[in-house]
N, C-alpha and C positions, 0 to 999 in steps of 0.2 A: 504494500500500500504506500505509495510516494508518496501524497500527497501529507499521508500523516504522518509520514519518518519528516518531511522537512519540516511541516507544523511541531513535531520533537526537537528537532535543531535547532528552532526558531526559538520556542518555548525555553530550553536549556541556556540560551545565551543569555536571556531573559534571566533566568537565575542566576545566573554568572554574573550579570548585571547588580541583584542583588544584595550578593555575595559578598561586592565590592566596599571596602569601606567608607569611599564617599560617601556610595549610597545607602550603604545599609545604615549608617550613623548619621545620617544628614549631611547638610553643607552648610557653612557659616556659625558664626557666633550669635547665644541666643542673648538677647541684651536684658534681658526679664530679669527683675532683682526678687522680685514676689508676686505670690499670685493670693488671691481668697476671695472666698467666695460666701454672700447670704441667700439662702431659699426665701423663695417669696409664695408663697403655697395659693395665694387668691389672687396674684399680680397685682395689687393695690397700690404698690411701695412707691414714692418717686425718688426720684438721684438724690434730692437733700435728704432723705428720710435713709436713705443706704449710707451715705456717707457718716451719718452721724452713729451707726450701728457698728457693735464690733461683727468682723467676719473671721471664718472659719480657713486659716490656711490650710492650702496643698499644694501638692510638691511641679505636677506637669499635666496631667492630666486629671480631666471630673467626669467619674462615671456614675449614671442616677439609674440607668435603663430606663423605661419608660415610664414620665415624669409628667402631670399636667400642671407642674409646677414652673411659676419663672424661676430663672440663677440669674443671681445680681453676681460679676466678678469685678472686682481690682485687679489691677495689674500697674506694677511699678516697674518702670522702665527706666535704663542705666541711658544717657545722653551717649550717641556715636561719637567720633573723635571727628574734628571741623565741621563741625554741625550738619553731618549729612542725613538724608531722611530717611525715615526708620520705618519699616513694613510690618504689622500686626495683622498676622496670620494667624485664621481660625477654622481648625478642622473637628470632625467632617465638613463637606461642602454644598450636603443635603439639608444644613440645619434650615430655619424654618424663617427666623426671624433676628436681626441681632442688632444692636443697635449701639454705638460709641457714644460715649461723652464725655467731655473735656471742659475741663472749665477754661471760660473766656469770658471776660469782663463786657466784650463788647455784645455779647449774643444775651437773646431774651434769657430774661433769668438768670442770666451767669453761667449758660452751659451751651459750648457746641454739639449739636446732636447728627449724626450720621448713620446710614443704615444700609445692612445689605442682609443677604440670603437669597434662597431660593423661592422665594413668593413676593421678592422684587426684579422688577425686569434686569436682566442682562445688561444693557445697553447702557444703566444706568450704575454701575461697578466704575470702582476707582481703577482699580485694575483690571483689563479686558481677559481674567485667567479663571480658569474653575477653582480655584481655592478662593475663598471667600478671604477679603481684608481691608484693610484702611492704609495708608498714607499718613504720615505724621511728621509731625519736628519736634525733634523730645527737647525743652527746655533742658539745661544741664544744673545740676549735674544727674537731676533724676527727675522723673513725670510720676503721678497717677491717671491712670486714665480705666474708666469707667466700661464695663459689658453690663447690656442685657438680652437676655437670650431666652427665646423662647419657640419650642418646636414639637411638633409632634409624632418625630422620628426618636428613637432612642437618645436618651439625652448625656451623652458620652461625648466630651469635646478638646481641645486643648488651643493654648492659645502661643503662640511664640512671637519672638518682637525680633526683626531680622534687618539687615539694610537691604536696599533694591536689590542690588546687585545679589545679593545670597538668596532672597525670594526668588526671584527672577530663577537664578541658576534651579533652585531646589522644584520651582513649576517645569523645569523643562527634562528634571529625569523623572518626574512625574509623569509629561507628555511619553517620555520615552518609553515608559513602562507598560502604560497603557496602547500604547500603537505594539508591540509587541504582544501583547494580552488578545487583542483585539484580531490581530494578524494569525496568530497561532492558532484561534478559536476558528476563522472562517477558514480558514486552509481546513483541521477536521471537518466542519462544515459540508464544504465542497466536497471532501473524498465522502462524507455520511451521503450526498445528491447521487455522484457518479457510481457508490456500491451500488445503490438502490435499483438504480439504473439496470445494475448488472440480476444482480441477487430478487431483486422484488421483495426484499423481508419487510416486516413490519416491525420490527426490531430499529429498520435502519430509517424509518418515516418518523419514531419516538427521538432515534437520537438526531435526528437535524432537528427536531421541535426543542428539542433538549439545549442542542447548541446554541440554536436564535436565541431562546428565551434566556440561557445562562449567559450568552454576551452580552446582551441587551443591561442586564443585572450588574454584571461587571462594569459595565460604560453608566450603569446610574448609583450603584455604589460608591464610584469613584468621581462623582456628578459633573459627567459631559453630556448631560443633558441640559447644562445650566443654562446657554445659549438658546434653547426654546424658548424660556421664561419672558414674559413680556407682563404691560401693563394690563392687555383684555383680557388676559386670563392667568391672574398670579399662582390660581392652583393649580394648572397645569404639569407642572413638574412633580409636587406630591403626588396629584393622581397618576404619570406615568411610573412615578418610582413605586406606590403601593400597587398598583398593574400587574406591577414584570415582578417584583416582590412575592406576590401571592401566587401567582403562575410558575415559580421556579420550585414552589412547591407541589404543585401540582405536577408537571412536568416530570422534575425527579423521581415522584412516586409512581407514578406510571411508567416512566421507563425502566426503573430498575423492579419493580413487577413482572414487566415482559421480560430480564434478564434471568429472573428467579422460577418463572416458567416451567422449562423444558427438566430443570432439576427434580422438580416433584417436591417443593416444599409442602409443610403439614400442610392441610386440606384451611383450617381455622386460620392461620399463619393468611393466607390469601387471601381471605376474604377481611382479613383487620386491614388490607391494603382500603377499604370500601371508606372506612372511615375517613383517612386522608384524604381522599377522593371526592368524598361527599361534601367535605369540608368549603372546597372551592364555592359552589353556587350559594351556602351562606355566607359565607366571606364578600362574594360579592355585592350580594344583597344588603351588608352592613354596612358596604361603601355606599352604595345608591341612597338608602336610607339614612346616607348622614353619619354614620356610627365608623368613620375610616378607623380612628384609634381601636377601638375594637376588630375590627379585621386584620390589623397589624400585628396586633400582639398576639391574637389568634395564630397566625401566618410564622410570626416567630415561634412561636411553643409549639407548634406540628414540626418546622422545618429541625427542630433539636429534637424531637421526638422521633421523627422521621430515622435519620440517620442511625440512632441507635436499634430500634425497629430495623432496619435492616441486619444486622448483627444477629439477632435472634433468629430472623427468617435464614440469612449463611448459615448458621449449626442446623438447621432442620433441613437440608436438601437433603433426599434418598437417595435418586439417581447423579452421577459422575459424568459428565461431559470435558469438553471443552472449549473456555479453562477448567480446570478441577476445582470441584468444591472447596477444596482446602484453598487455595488461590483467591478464590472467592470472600470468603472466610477471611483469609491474610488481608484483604484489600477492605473490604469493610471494615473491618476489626481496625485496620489504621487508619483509616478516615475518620473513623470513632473518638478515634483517641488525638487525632491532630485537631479534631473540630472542639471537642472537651479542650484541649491544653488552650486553643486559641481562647473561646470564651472565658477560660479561668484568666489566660493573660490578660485580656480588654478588663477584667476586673480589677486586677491585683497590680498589674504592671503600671507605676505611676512615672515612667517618665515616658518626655516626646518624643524621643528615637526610637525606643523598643517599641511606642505605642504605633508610629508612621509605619515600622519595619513588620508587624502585626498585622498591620491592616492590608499592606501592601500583599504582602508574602502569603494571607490568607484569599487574596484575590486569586495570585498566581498557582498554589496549589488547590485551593476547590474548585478553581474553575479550569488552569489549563492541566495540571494532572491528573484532578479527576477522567476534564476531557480526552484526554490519550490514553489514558487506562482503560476508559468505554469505548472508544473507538480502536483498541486493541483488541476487547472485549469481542465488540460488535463483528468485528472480521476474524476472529475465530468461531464464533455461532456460524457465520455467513460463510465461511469454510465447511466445518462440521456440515452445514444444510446442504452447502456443493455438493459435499461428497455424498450421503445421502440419498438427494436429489439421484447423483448420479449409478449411487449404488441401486436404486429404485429403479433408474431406468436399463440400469443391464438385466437389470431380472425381468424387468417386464419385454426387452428387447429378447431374453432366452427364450424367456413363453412364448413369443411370438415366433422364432425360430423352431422352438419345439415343436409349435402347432402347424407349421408351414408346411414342417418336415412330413407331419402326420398327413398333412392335406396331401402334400405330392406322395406320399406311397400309397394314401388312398387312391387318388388318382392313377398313378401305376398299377395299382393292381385290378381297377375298374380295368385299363386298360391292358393289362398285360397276364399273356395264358400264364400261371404260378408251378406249371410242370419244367415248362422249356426257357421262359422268359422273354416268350416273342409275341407279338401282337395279338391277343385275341383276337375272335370272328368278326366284332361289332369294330374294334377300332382297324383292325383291316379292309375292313370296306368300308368306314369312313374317309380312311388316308385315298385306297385304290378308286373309288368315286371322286373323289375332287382331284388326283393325278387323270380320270380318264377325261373330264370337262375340260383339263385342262389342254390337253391332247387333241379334244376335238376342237377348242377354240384356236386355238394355233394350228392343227395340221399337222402332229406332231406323233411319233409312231408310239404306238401302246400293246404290249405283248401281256398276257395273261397266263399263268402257269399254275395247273391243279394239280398237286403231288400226292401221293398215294402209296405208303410204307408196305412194301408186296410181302403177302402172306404174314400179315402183325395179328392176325386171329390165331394162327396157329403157337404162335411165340408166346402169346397168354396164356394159350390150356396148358400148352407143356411146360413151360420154364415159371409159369405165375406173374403177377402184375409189375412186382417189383423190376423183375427184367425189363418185361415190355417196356417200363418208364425209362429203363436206362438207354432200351434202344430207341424211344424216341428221344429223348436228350442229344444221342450221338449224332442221329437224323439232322436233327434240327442245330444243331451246332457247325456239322460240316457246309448243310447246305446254306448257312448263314455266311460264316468263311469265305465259302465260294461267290457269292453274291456281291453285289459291288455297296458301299455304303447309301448310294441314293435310290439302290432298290426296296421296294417293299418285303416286306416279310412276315406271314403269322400261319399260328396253328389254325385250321377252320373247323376241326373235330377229331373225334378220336384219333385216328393216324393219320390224318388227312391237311395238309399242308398250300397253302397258295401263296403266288409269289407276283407281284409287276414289275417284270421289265423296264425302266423309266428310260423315255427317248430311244428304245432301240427297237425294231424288228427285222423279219426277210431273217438272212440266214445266221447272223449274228446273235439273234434272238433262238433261234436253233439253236445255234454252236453251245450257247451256256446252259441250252435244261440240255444238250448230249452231257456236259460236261461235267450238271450234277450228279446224273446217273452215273456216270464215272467214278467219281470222287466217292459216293457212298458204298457203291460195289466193291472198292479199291482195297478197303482194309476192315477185316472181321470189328465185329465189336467185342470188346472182353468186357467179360462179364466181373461181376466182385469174386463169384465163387461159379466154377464150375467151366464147360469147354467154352469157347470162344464163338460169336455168331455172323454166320455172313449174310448182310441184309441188301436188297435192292429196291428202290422205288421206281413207280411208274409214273410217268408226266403226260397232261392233256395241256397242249398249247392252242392259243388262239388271239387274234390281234385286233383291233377297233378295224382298222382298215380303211379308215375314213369314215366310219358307215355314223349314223346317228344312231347309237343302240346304248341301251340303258347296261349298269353293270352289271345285273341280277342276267340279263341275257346273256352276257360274253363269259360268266360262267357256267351256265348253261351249258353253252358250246366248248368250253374248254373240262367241264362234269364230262360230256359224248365225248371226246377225245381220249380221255383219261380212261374211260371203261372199253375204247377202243382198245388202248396202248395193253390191258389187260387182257383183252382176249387173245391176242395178238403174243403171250410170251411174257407180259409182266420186263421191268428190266427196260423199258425204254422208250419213246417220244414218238406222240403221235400229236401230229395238227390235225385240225379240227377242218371239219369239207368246206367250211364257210371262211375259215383264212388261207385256203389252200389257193385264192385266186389273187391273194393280195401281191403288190410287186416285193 
């Protein structure tokens, strides 16, 4: 599968990227001397009323989960050296609502207020980048400057104070992370289109739904979606992120359902997949109805239940494929455990590089490892069915050979005497009738030949049947021999033999029934047991002659011939009075 070894290559460089210590540790110095934070639980609070309140420090990051609570923060910022301007960077990029304030003498009330997120347009950002920020001139030798934040996505954020130039740098391996992410995912993509193509599975129709919907999550996770946002429709961006959000859950579960399939997990094991499942059309309905927060946090508690759920259903497959259960098994059982450690980290982990290095790193492993590992998945099933497939159709290709086989020996034995192995009555005069039409439509010579094993009645009484069959066997063997391959030839009854001459007659047609009778006189037959026998046949010849005479007549006259040749000595050729005028 090329297309998803290079989507692997792509994706590993991408780690390697990681890897790196710029990136994995950030870029620049953070100029932040403190941060703290007050809950505002009913949003009442205004800037003078926070200000006057003591707050709660922490170290880099504030994680609440989901929160309908405001966070009032402080942030004291260290002045840059020649008073360059200072970048307040605030992640995630999904948050909802945030708003700066800085005291300034000349602004209403003594506060400059400033605002971004993602339920303000795009267009209207200080900086044209998906991380969310502000622009500043830190008075030196230190600032306070005021957050309020309020959102109703997961309320986990961090805030850093950077110069241009280190933001700047830090949104562009950002940029690069994600074209990497995004590159890796449609490349599996593309090769999940072109199996499909090949294979038809429905296996390979789940993982491209699988791939869209998990890029799609990836690219609003990391909010490049921010650039839709506008002023006619500030929710537009929530509603595409809770969308793709709730659908990565549905997705997942469905696909990796049809993975767990073919294994034979428990019967009960399947049908808890329904739950998951059924989940979706309420979920939706909580969004339509107003109730998004509820469909969210709904969507989150399946999506961590989910995962582990898979793990249970891995230990219960009966049947072995491939991959092997135990593969199986290995690969969920680590997804389990890297999606736990991530979640324990977004808790516990309270600085901004481990937290960015987390977030990052959780992108690239659920989404592009997972992705390569299904789409390795996926074309190992789509192999296993190849072969399958293919084993399916040699067997059904034998049966049909079997039966073929049966059909032509029925057919041969419809048409063939089972003594001698030569043309029964019926298919000799089928052949000899359409050789004589053909003869008369052309003008083309037709000789007819009735043969007659002389004296094969006495060969029964005295020697028994057994004999008699072996001398017609020899009969019919030699006078076959002698015949040329495009003459006719079959038993027409008990010892009685007929043969057509094809295109020959006049004396030619002579020369070869003189020559049977030859030929069979020529040499005794041995018996299995007992003396040896000398046999001679008698031949009635007779020819079309041009005449219009049906075939049932020309043996007829070659029948007269034949009982002729017998009165006449047995042993040898008599024409018949009616070809005796032919040229």
């Amino acid at each position: 599968m090329p297309l998803a070894v290079l989507a692997g290559l792509w994706g590993l460089l991408a780690m390697v990227c990681l890897a790196t210590p710029a990136t994995a540790q950030g870029r620049g110095e953070d100029l932040v001397v403190s941060r703290a934070y007050i809950e505002d639980p009913g949003g009442v609070l205004s800037i003078d009323d926070v200000v006057s309140r003591a707050a709660v420090p922490f170290d880099a990051v504030l994680s609440k989960g989901f929160s309908a609570s405001v966070y009032w923060v402080r942030l004291r910022v260290r002045a840059p050296e020649a008073g360059a301007r200072t970048v307040l960077l605030i992640s995630p990029s999904f948050l909802n609502d945030v708003r700066l304030f800085r005291r300034d003498p000349k602004a209403a009330q003594g506060w400059e207020v400033r605002v971004t997120g993602n339920l303000h347009p795009f267009a209207e950002r200080e900086r044209k980048a998906v991380s969310l920020s502000f622009v500043v001139g830190v008075s030196p030798p230190q600032e306070d400057f005021y957050f309020r934040i309020k959102t109703r996505s997961p309320m986990t954020f961090e805030v850093q104070a950077l110069s241009v130039e280190d933001a700047n740098e830090q949104d562009y391996w950002r940029d690069i992370i994600e074209v990497f992410f995004v590159t890796s995912m449609v490349l599996l993509l593309i090769w999940g289109v072109h199996q499909y193509f090949i294979d038809k599975q429905k296996i390979l129709i789940l993982f491209c739904i699988y791939q869209i919907v998990y890029t799609l999550y990836g690219i609003a996770l990391t909010g490049y979606f921010a650039s839709l946002s506008t002023r006619f429709f500030p929710e537009l961006i929530d509603l595409i992120n809770a969308i793709i959000y709730i659908s990565a859950v549905l997705t997942s579960v469905l696909f990796c359902r049809e993975i767990f399939r073919p294994y034979k997990p428990h019967p009960l094991l399947m049908k808890g997949f329904l739950v998951f499942i059924l989940a979706f059309p309420f979920q939706m309905i909580a969004m339509v109805a107003g109730y998004s927060d509820l469909a969210i946090i709904s969507a989150a508690l399946l999506m961590k239940l989910a995962v582990f759920y898979y793990v249970i259903v891995a230990f219960s497959l009966k049947k072995d494929l491939f991959p092997t259960r135990n593969m199986l098994r290995l690969f969920f059982l680590s997804m389990a455990v890297a999606n736990g450690a991530f979640w324990a980290g977004a808790r516990l982990v309270d600085d901004v590089r481990a937290m960015s290095l987390i977030g990052v790193q959780s992108l690239i492993v659920d989404g592009f490892v997972v992705g390569v590992f299904f789409a390795w998945l996926v074309h190992g099933r789509s192999q296993y069915g190849r072969r399958e497939t293919e084993r399916q159709l040699h067997m059904i290709r034998q049966a049909y050979e079997v039966e073929q086989e049966r059909k032509r020996q029925a057919e041969w034995e419809a048409r063939t005497d089972f003594l001698t192995g030569l043309l029964n009555r019926r298919s000799f005069v089928d052949l000899a009738e359409r050789e004589l039409a053909r003869s008369l439509r052309y003008q083309r010579p037709f000789t007819l030949l009735m043969i007659d094993v002389d004296h094969f009645k006495a060969v029964n009484d005295t020697r028994g049947h057994l004999v008699g069959d072996v001398v017609l066997q020899n009969v019919a063997r030699r006078i076959k021999e002698t015949l040329r391959l495009i003459d006719i030839f079959g038993r027409t009854g008990g010892e009685e033999f007929a043969a057509v001459i094809v295109e020959t007659g006049g004396p030619e047609a002579l020369e070869i029934a003189r020559r049977l009778c030859a030929v069979v006189a020529r040499d005794e037959i041995v018996q299995p047991e007992g003396e040896p026998i000398g046999v001679t046949i008698s031949i009635g010849l007779t020819r079309s002659n041009g005449r219009s005479i049906s075939f049932s007549a020309l043996m007829n006259e070659a029948d007269q011939a034949l009982y002729a040749a017998k009165r006449a000595g047995r042993n040898q050729v008599v024409i018949s009075q009616q070809a005796l005028g032919a040229p």
